[in-house]
C-alpha positions in Angstrom: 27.7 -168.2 -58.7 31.5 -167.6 -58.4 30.6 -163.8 -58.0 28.4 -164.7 -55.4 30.6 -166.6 -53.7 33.5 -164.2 -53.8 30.9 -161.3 -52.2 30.4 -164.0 -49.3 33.7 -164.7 -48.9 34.4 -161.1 -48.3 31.8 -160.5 -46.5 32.9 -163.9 -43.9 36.4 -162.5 -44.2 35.6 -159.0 -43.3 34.1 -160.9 -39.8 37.2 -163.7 -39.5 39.4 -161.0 -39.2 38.0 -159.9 -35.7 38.7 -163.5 -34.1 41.4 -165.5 -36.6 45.2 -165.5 -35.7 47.4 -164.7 -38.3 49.5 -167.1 -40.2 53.1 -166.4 -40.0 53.7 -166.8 -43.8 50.6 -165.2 -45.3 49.4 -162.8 -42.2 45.6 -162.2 -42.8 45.5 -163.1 -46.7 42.8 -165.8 -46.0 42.5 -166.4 -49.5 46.1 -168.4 -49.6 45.5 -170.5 -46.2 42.5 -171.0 -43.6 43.2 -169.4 -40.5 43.5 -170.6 -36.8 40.5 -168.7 -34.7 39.7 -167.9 -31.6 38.7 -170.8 -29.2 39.0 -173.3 -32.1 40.1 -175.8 -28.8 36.7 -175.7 -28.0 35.6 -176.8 -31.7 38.2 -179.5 -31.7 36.6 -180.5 -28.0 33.6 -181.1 -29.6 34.8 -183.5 -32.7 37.2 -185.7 -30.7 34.2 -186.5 -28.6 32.3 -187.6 -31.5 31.7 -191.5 -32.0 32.9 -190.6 -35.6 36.4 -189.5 -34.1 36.8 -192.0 -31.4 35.8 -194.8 -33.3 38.6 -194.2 -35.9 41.9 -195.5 -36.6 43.1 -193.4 -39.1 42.0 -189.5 -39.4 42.9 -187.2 -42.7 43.2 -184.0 -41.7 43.7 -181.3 -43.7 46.9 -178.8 -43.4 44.3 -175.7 -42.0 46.3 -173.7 -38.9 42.8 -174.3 -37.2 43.5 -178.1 -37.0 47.0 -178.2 -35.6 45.7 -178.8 -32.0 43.6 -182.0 -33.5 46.5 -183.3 -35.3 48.3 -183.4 -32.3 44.9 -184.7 -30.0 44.7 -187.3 -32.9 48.9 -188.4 -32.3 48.4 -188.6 -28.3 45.2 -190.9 -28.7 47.4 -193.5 -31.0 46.0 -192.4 -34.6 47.7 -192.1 -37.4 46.9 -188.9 -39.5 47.3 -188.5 -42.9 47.7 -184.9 -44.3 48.9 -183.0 -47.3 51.6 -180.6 -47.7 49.9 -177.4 -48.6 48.2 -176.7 -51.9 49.1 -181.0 -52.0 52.3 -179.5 -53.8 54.5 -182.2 -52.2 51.9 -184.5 -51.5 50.2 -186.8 -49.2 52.4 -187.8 -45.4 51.1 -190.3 -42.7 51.9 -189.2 -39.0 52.3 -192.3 -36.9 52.4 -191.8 -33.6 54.6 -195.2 -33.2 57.0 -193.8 -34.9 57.4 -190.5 -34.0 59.2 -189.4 -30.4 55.8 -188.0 -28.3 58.2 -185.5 -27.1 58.0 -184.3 -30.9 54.4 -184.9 -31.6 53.6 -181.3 -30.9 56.3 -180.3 -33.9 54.9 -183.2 -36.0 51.9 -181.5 -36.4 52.9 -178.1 -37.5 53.1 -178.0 -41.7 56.9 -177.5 -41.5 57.6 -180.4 -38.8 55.4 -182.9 -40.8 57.4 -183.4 -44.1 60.6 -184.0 -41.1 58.8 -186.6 -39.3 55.9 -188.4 -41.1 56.3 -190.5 -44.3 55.8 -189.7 -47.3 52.9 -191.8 -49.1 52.1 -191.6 -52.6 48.7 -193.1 -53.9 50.3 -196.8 -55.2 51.9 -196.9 -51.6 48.2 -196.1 -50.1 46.5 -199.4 -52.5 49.7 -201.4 -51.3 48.9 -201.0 -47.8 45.3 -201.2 -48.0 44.9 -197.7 -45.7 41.5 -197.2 -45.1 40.6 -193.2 -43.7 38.0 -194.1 -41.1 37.6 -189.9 -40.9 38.2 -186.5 -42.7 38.4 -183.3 -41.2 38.9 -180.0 -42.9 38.7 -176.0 -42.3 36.8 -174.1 -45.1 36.3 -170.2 -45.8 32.4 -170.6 -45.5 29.5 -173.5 -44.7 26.3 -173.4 -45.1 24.2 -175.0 -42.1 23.7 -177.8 -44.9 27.6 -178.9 -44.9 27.6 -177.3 -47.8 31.6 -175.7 -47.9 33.3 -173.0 -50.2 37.0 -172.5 -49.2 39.9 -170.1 -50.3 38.4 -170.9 -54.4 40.9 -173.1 -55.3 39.1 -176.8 -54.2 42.0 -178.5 -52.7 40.0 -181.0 -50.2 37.5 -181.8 -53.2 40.5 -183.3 -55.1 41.8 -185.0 -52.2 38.5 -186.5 -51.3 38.3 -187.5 -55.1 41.6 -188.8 -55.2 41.4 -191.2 -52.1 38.1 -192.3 -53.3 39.1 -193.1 -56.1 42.3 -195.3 -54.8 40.1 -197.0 -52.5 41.1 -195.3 -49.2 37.5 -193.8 -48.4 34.3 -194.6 -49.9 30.8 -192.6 -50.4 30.2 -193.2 -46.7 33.4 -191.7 -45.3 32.0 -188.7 -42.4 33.3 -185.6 -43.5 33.8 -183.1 -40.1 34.2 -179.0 -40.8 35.2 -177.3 -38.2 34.8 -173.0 -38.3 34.6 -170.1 -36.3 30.8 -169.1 -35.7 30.9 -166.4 -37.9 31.8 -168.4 -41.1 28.4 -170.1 -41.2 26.1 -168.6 -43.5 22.5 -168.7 -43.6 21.8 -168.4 -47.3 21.7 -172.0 -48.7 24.4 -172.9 -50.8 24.0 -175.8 -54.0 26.2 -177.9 -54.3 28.0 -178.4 -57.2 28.7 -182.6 -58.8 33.0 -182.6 -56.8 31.5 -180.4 -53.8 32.2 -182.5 -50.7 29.2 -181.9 -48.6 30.1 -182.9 -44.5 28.1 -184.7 -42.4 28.6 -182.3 -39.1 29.8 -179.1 -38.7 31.1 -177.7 -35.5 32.3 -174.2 -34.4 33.5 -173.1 -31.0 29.0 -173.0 -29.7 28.0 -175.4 -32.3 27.2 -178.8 -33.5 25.2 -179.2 -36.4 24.8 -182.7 -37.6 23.6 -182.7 -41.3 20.6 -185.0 -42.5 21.9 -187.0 -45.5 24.5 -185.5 -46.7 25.6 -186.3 -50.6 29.1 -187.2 -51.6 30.7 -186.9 -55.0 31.8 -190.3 -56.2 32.7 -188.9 -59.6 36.5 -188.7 -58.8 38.2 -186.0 -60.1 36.7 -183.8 -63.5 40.2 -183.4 -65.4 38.3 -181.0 -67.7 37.4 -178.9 -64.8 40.9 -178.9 -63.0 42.2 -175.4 -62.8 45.3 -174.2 -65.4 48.1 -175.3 -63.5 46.9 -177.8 -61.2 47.7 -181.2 -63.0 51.7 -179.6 -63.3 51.7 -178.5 -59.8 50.1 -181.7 -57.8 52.2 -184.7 -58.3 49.5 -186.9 -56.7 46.9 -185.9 -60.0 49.8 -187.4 -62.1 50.1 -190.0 -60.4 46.6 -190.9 -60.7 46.1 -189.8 -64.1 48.9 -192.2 -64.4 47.5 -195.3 -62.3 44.2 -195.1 -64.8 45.8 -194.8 -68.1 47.7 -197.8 -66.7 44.5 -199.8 -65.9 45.5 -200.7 -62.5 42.7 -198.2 -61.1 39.4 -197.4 -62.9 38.0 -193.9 -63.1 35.0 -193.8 -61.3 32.0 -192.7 -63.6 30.8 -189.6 -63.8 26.4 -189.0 -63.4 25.7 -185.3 -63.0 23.5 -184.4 -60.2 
């Protein structure tokens, strides 16, 4: 699988290259960040229009250059957006638009204006304040028309998803919204593995493709399974391996699909 995988993402790359923008740190090595794209305004059109978006108070959104403009859509319409610093190195920040100059909103929402103007939140601070994330929204290397996602390899939204749900801050019904260029949809159908976070629509700059049923891991996160490094370089999985061993959380259980 991780060989086939890798084929497709070279493969989606090879395409993403014609329409992505490059990143200013990591130029057009999309396997260190997801790229910005082409008429990605259009995607993020599409999503805010949703019942799913309006409807919500509170929006993660992950730190993908393709989601800039809908961090800064989500600030102008009063939401507060949660977000992780990338590779979750430094953690988990809440944008609030009441606190934030709307003259600056627009530098808010790039990853180096965040961490200057949002708060920093760490997991006990999330269960203190009973946040609730009415919607998450994330890039990815590849989807399947299914909602089924594979990403740069290294599963960074499946641990946030499994770390907010297990604090409490999303459940198994939380909508989960890609958004991609056209070309990273792929037509073979992908299987999902037990922490895959499957979304319930997928839009590109043409596209909206609403997904029938989609499954959600409520396994939390699979501390066997975490890559060498991870648990040292993501404070947050410390923190939660920390909260459990303390009791004050549970881990959730774990039933293979």
């Amino acid at each position: 699988m991780d060989n086939y995988k890798s084929v497709v993402r070279q493969k989606v790359w090879s395409d993403l290259h014609k329409v992505a923008y490059p990143d200013s740190r990591f130029n057009f090595d999309f396997d260190k960040f997801i790229p910005d794209f082409k008429r990605s305004e259009e995607a993020v059109q599409y999503l805010v229009s949703l019942p799913s978006y309006t409807c919500a108070r509170t929006v993660f959104i992950t730190p993908d250059n393709c989601l800039e403009r809908l961090r800064l859509r989500s600030l102008q319409q009063g939401k507060l957006v949660l977000i992780t610093t990338y590779a979750i190195r430094r953690g988990f920040w809440l944008l609030d638009p009441h606190e934030i100059e709307p003259s600056r909103y627009e530098y808010a929402c790039t990853l180096d204006g965040m961490e200057r103007l949002a708060r920093h939140l760490q997991l006990a601070d999330m269960m203190n304040e009973k946040l609730t994330v009415d919607l998450m929204v994330t890039g990815t290397g590849a989807i399947d028309e299914h909602g089924i996602r594979f990403g740069k390899g290294h599963g960074f939204f499946d641990l946030e998803w499994a770390m907010l749900y297990t604090v409490g801050v999303i459940s198994s019904k939380t909508p989960v919204a890609g958004i991609v260029h056209d070309c990273q949809i792929i037509t073979e159908q992908l299987v999902p593995e037990d922490f895959d976070t499957v979304c319930d629509v997928v839009i590109t700059p043409t596209r909206l493709i609403k997904v029938s049923n989609p499954e959600k891991p409520t396994c939390g996160i699979l501390w066997d399974r975490l890559a060498d490094g991870m648990l040292e370089s993501i404070p947050p999985l410390r923190e939660l391996k920390d909260l459990i061993a303390s009791g004050k959380i549970q881990q959730p259980p774990y039933r293979s699909v």
